[in-house]
Backbone as a ProteinNet text record, in pm:
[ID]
protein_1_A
[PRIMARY]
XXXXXXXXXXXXXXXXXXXXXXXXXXXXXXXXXXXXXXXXXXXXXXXXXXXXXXXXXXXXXXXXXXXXXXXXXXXXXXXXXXXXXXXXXXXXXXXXXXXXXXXXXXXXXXXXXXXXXXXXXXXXXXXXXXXXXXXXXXXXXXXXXXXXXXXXXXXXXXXXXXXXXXXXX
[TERTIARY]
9144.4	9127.7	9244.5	9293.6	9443.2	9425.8	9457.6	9429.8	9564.9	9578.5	9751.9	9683.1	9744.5	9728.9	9878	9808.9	9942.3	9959.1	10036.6	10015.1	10105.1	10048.8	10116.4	10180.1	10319.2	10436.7	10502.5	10379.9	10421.4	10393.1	10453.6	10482.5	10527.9	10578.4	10611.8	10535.8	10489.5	10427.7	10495.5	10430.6	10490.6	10410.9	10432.4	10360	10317.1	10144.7	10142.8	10131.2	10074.6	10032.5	9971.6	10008.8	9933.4	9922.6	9837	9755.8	9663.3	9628.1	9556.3	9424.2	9314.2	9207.7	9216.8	9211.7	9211.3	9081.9	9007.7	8832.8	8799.3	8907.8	8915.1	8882	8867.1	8828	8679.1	8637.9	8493.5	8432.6	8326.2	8236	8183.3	8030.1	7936.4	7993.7	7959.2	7992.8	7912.4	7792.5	7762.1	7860.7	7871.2	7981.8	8068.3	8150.9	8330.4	8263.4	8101.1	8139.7	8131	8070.9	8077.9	8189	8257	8465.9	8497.3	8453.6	8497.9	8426.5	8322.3	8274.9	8332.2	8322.4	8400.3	8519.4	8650.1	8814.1	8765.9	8745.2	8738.5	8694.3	8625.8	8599.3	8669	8766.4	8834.6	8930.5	9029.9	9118	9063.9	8999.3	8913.6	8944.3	8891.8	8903.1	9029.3	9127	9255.5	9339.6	9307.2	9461.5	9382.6	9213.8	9174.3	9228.1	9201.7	9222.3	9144	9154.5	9060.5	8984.3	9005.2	8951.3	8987.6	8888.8	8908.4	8866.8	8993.6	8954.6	9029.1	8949.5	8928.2	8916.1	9000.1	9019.9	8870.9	8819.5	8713.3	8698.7	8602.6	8631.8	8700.7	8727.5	8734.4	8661.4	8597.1	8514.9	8573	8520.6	8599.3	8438.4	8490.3	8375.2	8320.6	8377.5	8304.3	8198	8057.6	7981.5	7981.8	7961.2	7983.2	8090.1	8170.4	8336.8	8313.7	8259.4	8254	8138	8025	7947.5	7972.2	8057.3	8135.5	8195.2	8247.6	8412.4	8289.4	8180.5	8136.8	8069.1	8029.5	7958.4	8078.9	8196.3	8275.5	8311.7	8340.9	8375.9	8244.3	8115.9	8058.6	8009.7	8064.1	8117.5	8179.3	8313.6	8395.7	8354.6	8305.9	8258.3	8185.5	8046.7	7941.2	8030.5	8135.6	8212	8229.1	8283.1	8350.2	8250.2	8156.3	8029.7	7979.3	8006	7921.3	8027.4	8167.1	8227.4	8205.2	8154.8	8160.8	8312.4	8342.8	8458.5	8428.7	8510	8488.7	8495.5	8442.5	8524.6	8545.9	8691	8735.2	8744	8721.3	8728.8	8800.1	8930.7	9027.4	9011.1	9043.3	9050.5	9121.1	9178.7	9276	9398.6	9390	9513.6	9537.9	9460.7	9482.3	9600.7	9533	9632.1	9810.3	9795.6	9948.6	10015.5	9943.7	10002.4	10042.6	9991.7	10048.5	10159.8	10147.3	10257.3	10406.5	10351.6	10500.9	10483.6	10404.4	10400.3	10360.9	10302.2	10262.8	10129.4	10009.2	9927.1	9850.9	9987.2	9943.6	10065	10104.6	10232.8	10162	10299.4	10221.8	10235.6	10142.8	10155.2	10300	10396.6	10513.7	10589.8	10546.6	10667.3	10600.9	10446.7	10370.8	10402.2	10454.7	10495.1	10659	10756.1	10882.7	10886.9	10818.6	10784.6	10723.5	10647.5	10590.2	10705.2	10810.6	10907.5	10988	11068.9	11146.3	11098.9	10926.2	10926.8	10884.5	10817.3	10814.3	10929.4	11057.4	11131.9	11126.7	11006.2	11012.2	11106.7	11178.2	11246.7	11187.2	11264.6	11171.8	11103.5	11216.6	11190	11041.7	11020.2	10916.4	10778.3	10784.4	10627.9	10568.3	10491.6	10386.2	10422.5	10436.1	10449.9	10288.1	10154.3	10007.4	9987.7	10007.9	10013.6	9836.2	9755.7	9694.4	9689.9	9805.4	9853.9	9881	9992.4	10063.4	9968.3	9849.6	9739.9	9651.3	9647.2	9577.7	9669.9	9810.9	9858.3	9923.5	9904.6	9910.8	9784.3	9639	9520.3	9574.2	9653.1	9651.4	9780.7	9850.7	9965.5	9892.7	9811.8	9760.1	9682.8	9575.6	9511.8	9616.3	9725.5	9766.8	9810.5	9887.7	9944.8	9798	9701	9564.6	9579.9	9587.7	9554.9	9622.1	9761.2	9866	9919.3	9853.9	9948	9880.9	9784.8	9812.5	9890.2	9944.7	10016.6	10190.5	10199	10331.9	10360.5	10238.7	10226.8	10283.1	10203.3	10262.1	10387.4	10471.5	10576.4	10677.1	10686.3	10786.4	10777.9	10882.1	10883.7	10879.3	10958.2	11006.6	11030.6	11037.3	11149.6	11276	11355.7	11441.6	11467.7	11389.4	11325.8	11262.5	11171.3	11137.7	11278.8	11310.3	11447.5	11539	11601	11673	11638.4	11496.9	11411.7	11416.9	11427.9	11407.2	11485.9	11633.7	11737.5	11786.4	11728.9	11696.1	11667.5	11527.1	11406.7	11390.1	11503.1	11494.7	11608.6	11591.1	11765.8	11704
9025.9	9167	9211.4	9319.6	9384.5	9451.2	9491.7	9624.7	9657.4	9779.1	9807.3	9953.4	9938.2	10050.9	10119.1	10269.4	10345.4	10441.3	10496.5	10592.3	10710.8	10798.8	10958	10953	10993.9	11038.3	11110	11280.5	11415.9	11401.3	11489	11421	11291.8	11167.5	11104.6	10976.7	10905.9	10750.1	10681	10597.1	10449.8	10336.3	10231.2	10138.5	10061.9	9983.9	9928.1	9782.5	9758.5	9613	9608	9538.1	9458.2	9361.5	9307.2	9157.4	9182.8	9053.7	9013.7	8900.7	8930.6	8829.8	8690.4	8618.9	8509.2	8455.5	8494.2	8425.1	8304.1	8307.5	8217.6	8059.8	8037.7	7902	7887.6	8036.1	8042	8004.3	7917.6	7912.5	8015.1	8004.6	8156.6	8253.5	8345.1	8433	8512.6	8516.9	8570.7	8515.5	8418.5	8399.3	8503.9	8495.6	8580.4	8721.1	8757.9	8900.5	8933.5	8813.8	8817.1	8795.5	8723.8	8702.4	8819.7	8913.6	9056.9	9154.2	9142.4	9220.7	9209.5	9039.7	9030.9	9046.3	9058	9086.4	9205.8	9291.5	9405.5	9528.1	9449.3	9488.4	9438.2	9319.5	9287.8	9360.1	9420	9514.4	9652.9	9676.4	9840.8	9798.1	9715.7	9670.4	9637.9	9610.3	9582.7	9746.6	9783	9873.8	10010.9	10028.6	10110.3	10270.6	10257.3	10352.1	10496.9	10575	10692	10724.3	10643.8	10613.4	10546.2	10481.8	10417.1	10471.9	10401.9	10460.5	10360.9	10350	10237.4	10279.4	10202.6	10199.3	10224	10313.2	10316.4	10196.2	10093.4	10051.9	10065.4	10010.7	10072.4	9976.1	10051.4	9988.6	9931.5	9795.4	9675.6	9652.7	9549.5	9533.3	9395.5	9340.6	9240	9250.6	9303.8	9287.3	9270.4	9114.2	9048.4	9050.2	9058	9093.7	9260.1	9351.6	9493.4	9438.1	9368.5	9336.5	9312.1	9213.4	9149.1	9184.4	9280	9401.2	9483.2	9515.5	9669	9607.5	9485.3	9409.4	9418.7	9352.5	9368.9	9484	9571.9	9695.6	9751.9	9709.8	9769.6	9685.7	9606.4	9496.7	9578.6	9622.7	9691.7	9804.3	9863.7	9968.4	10045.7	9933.7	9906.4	9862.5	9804.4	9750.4	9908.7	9973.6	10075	10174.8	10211	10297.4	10220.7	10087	10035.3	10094.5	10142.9	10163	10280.2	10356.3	10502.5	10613.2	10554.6	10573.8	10643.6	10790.8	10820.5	10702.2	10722.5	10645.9	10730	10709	10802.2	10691.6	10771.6	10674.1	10740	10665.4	10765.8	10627.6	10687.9	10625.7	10572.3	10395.4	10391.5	10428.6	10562.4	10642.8	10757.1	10822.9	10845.8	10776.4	10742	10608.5	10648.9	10539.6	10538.5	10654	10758	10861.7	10993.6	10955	10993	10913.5	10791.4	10692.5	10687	10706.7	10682.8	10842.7	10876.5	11025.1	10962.4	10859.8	10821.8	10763.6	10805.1	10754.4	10586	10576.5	10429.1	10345.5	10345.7	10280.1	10116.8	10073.1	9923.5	9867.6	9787.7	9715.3	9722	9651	9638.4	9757.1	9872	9991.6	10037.5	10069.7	10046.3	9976.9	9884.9	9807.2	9828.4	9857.6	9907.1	10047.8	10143.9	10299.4	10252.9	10161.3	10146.3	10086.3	10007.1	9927.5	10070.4	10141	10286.4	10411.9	10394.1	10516.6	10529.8	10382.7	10318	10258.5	10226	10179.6	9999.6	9946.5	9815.4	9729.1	9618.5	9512.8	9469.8	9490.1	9361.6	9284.1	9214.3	9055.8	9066.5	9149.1	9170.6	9212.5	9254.7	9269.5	9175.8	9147.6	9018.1	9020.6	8905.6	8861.7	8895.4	8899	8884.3	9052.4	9131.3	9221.5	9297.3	9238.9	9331.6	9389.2	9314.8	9314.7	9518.2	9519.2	9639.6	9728.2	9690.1	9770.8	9864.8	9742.4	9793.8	9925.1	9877.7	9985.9	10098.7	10098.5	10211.1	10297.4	10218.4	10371.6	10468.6	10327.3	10386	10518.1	10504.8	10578.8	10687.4	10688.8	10795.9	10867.2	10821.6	10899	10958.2	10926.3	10982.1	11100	11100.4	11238.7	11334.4	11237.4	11371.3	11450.9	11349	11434.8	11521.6	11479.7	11617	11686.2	11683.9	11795.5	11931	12014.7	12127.1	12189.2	12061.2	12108.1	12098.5	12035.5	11955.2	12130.6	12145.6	12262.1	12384.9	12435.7	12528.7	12561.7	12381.6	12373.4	12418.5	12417	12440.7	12570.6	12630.6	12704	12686.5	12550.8	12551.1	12382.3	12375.3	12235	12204.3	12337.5	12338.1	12310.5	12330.8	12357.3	12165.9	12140	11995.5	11918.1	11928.7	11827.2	11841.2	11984.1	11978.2	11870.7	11904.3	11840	11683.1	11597.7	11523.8	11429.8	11479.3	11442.6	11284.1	11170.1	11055.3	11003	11073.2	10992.1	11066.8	11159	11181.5	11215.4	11131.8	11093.7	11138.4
8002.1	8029.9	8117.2	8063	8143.5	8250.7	8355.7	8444	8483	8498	8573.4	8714	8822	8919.1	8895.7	8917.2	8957.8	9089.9	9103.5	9232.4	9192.8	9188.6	9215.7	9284.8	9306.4	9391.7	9315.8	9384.4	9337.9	9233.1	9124.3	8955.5	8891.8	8954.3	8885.7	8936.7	8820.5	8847	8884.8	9008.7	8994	8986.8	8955.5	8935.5	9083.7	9087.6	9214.9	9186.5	9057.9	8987.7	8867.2	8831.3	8653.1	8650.4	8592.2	8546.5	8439.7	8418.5	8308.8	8419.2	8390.5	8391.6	8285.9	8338.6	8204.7	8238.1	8124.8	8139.3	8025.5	7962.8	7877.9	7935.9	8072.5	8144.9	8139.6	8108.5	8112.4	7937.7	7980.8	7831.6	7819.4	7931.5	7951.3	7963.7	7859.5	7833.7	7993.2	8002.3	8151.6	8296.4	8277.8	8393.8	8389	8270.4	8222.7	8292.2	8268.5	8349.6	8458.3	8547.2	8692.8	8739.7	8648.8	8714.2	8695.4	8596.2	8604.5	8686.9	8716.4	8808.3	8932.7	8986	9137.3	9151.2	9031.7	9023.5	9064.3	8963.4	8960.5	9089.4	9171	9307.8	9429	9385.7	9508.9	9450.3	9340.2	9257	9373.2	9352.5	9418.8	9573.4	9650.7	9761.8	9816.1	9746.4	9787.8	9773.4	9683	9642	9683.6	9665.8	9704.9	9621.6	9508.9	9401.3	9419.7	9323.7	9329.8	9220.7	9121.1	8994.9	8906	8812.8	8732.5	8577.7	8494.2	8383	8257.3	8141.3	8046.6	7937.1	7889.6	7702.8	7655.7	7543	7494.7	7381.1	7337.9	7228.7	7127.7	7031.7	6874	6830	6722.6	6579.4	6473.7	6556.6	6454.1	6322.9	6259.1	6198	6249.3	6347	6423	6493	6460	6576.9	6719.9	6711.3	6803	6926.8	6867	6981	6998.5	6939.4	7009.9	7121.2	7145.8	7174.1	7292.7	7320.9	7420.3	7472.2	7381.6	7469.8	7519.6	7534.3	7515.7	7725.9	7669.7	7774.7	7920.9	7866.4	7956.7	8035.8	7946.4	8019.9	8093.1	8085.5	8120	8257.9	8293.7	8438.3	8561	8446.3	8527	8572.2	8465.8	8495.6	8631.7	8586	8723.3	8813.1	8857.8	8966.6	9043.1	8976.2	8992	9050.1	8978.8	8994.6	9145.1	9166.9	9271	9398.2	9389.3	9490.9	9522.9	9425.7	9451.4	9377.3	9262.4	9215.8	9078.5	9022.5	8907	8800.7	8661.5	8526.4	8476.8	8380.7	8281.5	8187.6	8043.8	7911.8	7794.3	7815.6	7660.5	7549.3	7411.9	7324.6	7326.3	7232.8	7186.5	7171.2	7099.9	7033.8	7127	7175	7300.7	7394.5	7426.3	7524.2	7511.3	7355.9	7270.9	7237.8	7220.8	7189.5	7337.3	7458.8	7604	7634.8	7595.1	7631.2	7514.1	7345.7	7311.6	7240.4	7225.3	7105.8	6978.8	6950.4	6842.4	6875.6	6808.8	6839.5	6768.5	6689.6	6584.9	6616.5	6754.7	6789.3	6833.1	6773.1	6809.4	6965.8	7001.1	7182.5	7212.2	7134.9	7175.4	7229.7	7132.7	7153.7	7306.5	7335.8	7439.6	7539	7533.3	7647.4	7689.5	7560.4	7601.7	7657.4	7633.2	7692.1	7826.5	7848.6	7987.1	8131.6	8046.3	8150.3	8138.3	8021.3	8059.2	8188.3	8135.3	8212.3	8354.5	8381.8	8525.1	8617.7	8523.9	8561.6	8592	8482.8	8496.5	8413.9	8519.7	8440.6	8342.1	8216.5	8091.3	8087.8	8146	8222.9	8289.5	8369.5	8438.2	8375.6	8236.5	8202.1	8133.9	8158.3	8080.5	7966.7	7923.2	7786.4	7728.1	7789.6	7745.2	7750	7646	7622	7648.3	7731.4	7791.2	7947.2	7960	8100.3	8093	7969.5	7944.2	7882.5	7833.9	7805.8	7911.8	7993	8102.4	8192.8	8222.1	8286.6	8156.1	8086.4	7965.7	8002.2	7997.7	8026.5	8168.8	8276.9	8404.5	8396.9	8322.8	8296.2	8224.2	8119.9	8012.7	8157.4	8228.6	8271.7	8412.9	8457.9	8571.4	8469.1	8351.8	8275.4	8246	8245.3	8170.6	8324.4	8450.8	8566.7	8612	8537.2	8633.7	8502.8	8346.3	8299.9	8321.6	8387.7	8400.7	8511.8	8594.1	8733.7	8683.5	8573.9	8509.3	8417.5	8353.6	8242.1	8316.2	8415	8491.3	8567	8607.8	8689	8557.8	8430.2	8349.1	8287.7	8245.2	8144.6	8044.1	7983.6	7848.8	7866.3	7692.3	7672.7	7786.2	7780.3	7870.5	7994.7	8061.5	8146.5	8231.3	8136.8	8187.1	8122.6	8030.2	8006.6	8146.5	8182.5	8297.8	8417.7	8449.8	8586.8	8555.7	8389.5	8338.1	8334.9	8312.5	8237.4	8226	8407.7	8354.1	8232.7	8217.1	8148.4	8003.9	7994.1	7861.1	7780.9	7686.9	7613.8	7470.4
[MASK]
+++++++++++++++++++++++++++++++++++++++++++++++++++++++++++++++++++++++++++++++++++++++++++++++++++++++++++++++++++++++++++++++++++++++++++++++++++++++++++++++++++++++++

């Protein structure tokens, strides 16, 4: 399981951390969600966030693994609810499509839009591509939170390209 923190500074993100849970040491499946319940609250307890917010499923035709995914998130979830912390829940495509403009973009292009627009070394993002999942929702939901403050600061294309001109080629 991926998680990434971010922090607002003004309009622009920066990154605070990403990881991956590896529960894969676990058989019980009830264990794997108490390793996620207790990460997930020392995550809240350390960095001390203002909300949390999580990939919605998608409908696989696996039963079982939506089952499991549905179980998990709903760990974190309660972690979260237990701190006293909103949840937000975007889709999938959602997600990919705040992050590259395509909403059927694959992890990879996801994870190269995430090192550009954070300013992370390559080198530096997990090869375990839910590492980059996780801070992809955290990136989608900091843009759900500030585009009507982003919307209003511009006039035009023109306008944010000028303010932009780094981060957009």
């Amino acid at each position: 399981m991926g998680y990434g923190l971010i922090r607002g500074v003004g309009k622009k993100p920066e990154m605070i951390a990403m990881g991956v849970l590896h529960l894969s040491k676990y058989e019980d499946h009830m264990v794997k969600l108490k390793v996620i319940f207790s990460r997930v609250t020392e995550l809240i307890d350390q960095f001390h966030p203002d909300e949390l917010a999580v990939e919605a499923p998608f409908f696989g035709k696996n039963v079982q693994s939506m089952l499991k995914l549905g179980r998990a998130q709903g760990a974190a979830i309660a972690a979260a609810l237990q701190r006293g912390m909103p949840v937000v829940e975007y889709a999938p495509r959602k997600v990919k499509q705040s992050i590259t403009g395509n909403g059927n973009a694959a992890k990879e292009q996801v994870a190269g839009m995430l090192a550009q627009i954070l300013k992370i070394p390559k080198e530096n993002i997990p090869r375990d591509m839910d590492a980059s999942d996780g801070l992809a929702v955290a990136l989608c939901h900091f843009y759900q939170g500030n585009s009507e403050s982003s919307a209003s600061s511009y006039s035009g294309w023109k306008a944010f390209v000028a303010d932009n001109k780094k981060s957009v080629r």
